[in-house]
C-alpha positions as CSV (number, residue, x, y, z in Angstrom):
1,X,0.0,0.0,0.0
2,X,1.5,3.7,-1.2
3,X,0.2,6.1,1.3
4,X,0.8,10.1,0.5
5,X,0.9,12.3,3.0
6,X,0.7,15.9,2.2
7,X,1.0,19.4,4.7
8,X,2.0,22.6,4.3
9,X,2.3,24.3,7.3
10,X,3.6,24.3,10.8
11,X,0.6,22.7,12.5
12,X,0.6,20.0,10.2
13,X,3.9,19.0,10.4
14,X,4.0,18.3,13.6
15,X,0.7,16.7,13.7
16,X,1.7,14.4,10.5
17,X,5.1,13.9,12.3
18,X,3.9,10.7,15.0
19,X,1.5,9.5,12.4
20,X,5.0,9.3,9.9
21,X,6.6,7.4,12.6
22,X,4.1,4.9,12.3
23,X,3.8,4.5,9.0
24,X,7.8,4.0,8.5
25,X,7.0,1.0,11.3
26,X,5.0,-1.1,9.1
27,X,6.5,-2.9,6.3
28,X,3.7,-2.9,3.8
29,X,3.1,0.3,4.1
30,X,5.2,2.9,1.4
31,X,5.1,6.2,3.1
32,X,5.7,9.2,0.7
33,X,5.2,12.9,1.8
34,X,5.0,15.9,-0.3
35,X,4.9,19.4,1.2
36,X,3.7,22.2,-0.6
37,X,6.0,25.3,1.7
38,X,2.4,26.8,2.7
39,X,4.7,28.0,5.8
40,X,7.9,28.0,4.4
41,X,10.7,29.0,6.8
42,X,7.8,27.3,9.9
43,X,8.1,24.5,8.1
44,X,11.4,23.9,7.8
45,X,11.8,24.3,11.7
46,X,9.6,21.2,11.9
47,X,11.2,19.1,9.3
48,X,14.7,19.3,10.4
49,X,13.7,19.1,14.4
50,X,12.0,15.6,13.4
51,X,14.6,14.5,10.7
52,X,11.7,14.5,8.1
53,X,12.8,14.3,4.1
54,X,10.4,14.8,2.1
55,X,9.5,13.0,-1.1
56,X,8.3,16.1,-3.0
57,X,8.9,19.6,-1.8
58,X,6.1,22.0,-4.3
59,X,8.0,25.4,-2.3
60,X,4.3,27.1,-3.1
61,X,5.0,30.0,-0.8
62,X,4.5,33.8,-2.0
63,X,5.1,37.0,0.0
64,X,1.7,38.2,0.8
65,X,0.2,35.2,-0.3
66,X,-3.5,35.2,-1.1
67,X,-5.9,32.4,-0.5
68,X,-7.2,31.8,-4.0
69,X,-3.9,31.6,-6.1
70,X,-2.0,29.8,-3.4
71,X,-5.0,26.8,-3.6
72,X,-4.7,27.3,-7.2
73,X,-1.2,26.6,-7.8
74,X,-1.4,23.8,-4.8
75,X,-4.1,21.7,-7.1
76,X,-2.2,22.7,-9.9
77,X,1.2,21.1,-8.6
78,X,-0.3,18.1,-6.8
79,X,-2.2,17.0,-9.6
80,X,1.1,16.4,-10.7
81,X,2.2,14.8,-8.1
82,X,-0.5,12.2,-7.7
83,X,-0.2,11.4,-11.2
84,X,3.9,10.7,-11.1
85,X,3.3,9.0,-7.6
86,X,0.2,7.1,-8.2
87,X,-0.7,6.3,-4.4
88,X,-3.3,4.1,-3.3
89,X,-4.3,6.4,-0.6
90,X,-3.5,10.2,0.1
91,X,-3.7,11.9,4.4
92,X,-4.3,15.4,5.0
93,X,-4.4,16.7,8.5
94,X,-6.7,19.6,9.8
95,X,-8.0,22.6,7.9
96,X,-5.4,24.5,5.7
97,X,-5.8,25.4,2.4
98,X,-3.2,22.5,2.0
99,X,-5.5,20.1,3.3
100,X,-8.4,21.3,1.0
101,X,-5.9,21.3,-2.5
102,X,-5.3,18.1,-1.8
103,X,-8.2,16.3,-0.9
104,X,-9.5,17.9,-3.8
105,X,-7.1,17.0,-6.2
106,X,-7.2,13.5,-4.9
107,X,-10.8,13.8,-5.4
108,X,-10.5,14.5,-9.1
109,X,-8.4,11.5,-9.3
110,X,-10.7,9.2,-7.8
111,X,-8.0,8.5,-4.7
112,X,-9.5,8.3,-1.9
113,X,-9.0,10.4,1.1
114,X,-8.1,10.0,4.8
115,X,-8.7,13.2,6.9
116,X,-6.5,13.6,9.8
117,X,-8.2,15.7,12.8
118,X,-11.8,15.2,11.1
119,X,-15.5,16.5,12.1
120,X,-14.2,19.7,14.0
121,X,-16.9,22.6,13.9
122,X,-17.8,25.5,14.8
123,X,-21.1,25.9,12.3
124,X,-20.3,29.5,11.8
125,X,-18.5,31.8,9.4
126,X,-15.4,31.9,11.6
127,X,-12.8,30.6,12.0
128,X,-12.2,31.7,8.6
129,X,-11.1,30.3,6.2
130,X,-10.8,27.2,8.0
131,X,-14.4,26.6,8.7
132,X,-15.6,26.2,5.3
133,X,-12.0,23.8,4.5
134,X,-12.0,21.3,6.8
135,X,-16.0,20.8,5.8
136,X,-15.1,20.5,2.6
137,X,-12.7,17.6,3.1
138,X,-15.2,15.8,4.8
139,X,-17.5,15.4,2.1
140,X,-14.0,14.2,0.2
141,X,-12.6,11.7,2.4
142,X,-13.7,8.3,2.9
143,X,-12.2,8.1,6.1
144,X,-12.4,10.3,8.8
145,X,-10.0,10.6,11.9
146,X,-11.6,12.6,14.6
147,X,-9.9,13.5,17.5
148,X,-13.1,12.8,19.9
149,X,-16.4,12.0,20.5
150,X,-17.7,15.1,19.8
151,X,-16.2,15.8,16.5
152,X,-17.2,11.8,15.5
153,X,-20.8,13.3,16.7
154,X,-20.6,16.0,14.2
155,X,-19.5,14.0,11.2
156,X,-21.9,11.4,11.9
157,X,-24.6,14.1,11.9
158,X,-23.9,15.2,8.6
159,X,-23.7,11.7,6.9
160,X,-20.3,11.6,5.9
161,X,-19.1,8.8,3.7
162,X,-16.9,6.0,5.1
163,X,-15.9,5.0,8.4
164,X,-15.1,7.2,11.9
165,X,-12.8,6.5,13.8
166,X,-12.1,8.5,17.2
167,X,-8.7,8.5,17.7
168,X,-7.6,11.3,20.1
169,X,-5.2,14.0,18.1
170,X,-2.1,12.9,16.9
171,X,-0.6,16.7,18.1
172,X,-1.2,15.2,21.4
173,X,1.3,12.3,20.2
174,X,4.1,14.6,19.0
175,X,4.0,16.9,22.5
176,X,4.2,13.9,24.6
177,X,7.5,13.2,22.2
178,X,8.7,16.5,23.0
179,X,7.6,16.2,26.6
180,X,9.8,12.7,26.5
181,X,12.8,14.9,25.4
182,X,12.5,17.5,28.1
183,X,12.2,15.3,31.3
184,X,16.0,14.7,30.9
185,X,16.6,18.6,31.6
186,X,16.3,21.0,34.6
187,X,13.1,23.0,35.0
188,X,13.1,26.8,34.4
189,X,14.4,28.8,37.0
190,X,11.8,30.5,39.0
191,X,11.1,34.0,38.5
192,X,9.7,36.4,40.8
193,X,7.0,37.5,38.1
194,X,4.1,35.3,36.7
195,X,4.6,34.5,32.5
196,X,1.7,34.8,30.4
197,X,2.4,33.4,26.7
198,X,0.2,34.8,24.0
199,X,-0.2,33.6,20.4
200,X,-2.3,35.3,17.6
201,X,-2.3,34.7,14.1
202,X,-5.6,33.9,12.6
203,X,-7.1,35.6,9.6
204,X,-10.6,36.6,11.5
205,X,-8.4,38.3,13.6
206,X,-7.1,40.7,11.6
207,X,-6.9,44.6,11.9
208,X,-9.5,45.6,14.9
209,X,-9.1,42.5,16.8
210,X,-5.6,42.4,16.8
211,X,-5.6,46.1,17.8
212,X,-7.9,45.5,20.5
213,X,-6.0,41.9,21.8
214,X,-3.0,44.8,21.9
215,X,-4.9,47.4,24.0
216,X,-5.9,44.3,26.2
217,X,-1.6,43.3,26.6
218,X,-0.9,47.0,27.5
219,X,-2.7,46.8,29.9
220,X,-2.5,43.7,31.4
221,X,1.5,44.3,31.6
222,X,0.6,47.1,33.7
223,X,0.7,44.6,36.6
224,X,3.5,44.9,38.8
225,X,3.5,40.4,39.1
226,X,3.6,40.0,35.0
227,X,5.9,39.4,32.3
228,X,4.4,38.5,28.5
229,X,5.7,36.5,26.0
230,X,4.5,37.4,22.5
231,X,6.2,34.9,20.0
232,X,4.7,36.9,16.8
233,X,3.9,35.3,13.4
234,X,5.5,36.2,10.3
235,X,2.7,37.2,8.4
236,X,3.0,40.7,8.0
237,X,-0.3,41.6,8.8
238,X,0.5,40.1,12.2
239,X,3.8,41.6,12.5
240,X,3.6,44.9,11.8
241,X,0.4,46.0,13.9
242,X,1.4,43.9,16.8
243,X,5.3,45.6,16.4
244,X,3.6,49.2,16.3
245,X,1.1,48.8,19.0
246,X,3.5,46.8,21.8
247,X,6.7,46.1,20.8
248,X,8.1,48.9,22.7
249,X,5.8,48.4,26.1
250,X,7.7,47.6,29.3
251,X,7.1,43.7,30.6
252,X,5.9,42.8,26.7
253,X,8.7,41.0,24.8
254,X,8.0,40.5,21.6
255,X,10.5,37.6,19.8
256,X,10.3,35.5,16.5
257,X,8.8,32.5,16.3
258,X,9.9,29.7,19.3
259,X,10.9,26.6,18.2
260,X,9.2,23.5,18.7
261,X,10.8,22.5,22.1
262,X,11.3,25.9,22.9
263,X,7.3,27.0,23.0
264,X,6.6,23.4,24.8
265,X,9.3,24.9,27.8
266,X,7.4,28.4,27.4
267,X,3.8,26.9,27.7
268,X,5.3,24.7,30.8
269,X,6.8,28.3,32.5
270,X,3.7,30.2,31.7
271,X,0.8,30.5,34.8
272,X,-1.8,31.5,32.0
273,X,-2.0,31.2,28.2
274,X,-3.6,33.7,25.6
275,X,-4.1,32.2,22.4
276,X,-6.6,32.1,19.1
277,X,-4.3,29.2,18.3
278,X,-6.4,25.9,17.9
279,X,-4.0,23.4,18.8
280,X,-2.5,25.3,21.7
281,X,-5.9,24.7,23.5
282,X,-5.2,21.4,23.3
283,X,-1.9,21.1,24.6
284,X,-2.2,23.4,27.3
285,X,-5.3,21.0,28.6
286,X,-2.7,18.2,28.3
287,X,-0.4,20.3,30.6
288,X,-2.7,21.2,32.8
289,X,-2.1,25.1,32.2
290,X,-5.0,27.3,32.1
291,X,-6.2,29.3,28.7
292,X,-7.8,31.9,27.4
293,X,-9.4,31.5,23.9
294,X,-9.2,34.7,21.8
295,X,-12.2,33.9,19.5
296,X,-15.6,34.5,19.5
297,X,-16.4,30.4,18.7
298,X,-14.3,27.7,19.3
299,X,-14.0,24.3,17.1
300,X,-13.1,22.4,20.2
301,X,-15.8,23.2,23.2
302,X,-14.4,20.1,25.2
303,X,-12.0,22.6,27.0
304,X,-14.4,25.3,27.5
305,X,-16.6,23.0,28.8
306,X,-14.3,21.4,31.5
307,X,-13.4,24.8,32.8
308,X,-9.9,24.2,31.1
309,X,-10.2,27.2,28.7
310,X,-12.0,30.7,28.9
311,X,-13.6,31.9,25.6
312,X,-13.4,35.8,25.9
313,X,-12.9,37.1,21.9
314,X,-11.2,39.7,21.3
315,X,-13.1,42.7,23.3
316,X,-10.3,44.2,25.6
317,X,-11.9,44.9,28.5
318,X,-13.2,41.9,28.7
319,X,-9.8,40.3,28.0
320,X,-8.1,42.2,30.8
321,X,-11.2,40.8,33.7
322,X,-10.6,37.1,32.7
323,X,-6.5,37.1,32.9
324,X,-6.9,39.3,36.3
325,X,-9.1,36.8,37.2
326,X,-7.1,34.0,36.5
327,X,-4.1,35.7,37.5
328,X,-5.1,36.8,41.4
329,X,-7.2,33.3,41.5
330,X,-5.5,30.4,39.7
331,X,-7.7,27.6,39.3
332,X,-6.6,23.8,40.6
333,X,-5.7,22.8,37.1
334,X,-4.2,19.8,36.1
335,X,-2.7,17.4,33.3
336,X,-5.6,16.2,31.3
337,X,-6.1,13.2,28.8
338,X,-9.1,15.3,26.8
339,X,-7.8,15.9,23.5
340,X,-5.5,12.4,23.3
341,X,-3.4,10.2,25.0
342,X,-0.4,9.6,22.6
343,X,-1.8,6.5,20.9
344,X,-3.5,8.4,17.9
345,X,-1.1,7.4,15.1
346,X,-1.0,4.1,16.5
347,X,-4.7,3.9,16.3
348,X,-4.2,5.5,12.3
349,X,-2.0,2.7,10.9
350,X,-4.2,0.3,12.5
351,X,-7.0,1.6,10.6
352,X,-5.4,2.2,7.1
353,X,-4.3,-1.6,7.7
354,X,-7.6,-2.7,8.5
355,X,-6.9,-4.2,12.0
356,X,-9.5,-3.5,15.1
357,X,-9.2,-0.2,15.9
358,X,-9.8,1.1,19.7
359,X,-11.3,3.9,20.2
360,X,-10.0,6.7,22.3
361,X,-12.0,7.8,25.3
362,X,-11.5,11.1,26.8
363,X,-10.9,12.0,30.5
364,X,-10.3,15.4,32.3
């Protein structure tokens, strides 16, 4: 069996990056990957910390890339790709434009389709454009990976094609790798002030929000116990706003983008977590630290729902009550098994080879 994988982007990689592992494990599987450099230089990080060569590098990124021609020339080039490779199966993971090109050029090619993180949903506009993507590539795959019971739930509601598995997310597998790496070093010194890490890159967010998630920083680093650390996405219209609202605001450090292992330590130092970032709600869960959600819906309620994440959008004031809150009254949180328990890839190969496949089951 010739199995594709295809990704683009940070996210992915990592998430891909267990399920390769497993793949490479069984010996009538061929694993191929092909990357299309959606997130170039974020990429790259990835694919050199986890020694991962890929097959077929498309290098798609643009400066200033727009949605349309980047999904464009993605269908364009993989179409290509599929037809020199010829696999029996292609994976895509989440909700990138990657994710969609792909499923859709697979599509056109009559190869079916294996959706990685399937049946997340907010059943609104936002988050945009990822909301209307990974709906799409439901109605494309034939097999759906979702990453708990309540994503199954929603594919099974909409009478998807082909089997569900739940399978916990496989992002859960590659932080318990990095977790594995870090329990050989010293924790962080202590520090007399509390960290709060923020991340912010989403589309929806763009312009007024981000203005407003910047008013809400100023003035949360007004507190005499607080540092923030803002590692700021490339994207320019990130960038720039974020660098000319806070960049020069006492207790706010703005840096480049952290490594891999380097945002695991950060998310480990931090007493509270800002964030519109999907997946970091799920890893803070699985480290126990609490989170603020800086969106007005949220793809995955389970947090939210066991008082493991806050969802506060992007209105400053109200941003500024829910971290003072957290901050003078820090819940009991703890390490939770919600979003996965490090077997998802496992729990993949299994079903790609058709063996039993046991489901995960979610505890906070």
């Amino acid at each position: 069996m010739r199995i594709l994988s295809v990704f683009g982007t940070r996210p992915e990689a990592i998430k891909m990056t267990p399920v390769l592992r497993a793949l490479a494990a069984e010996p009538d599987i061929e694993s191929r990957v092909c990357v299309t450099g959606q997130h170039r230089a974020l990429l790259d990080e990835v694919l050199g910390l986890f020694d991962i060569v890929p097959d077929m590098d498309l290098d798609l990124m643009a400066p200033d890339q727009g949605l349309n021609p980047l999904f464009a020339r993605a269908v364009e080039q993989l179409d290509r790709v599929l037809a020199e490779m010829a696999p029996d199966r292609i994976l895509v993971q989440g909700d990138t434009t990657t994710a969609f090109a792909a499923a859709q050029a697979a599509s056109h090619r009559r190869i079916p389709v294996a959706h990685v993180e399937a049946g997340l949903r907010t059943y609104a506009t936002h988050p945009w454009p990822e909301e209307s993507n990974r709906r799409a590539i439901a109605l494309l795959a034939d097999l759906h990976f979702a990453p708990t019971p309540g994503a199954a739930a929603n594919l099974a509601g909409e009478h998807v094609a082909g089997p569900i598995h739940v399978i916990g997310n496989t992002g859960i597998d590659a932080l318990h790798m990095i977790l594995r790496r870090l329990d050989s070093e010293p924790p962080p010194a202590a520090t007399p002030r509390k960290l709060v890490l923020v991340t912010g890159h989403r589309r929806e967010n763009f312009g007024a929000p981000f203005e407003a998630i910047c008013s809400a920083l100023r003035e949360i680093a007004r507190r005499a116990d607080v540092d923030i650390l803002y590692p700021v996405h490339p994207n320019p219209r990130v960038r720039e706003p974020v660098e000319a609202a806070i960049g020069q605001v006492p207790h706010i450090c703005l840096v480049a983008p952290l490594d891999l292992i380097a945002f695991v330590q950060a998310m480990r130092a931090a007493v509270l977590i800002l964030t519109d970032s999907g997946g970091v709600q799920e890893e803070a869960a699985t480290i126990g630290k609490p989170v603020l959600v800086l969106r007005e819906t949220t793809e995955r309620p389970e947090g939210v729902t066991a008082g493991l994440a806050r969802l506060v959008g992007t209105d400053a004031t109200t941003i500024v009550a829910e971290a003072a809150a957290l901050l003078d009254d820090p819940p009991p949180l703890r390490p939770s098994q919600l979003y996965g328990d490090g077997r998802a890839a496992t729990r993949i190969v299994d079903a790609l080879r058709g063996r039993p496949v046991e489901a995960f089951v979610p505890s906070a």
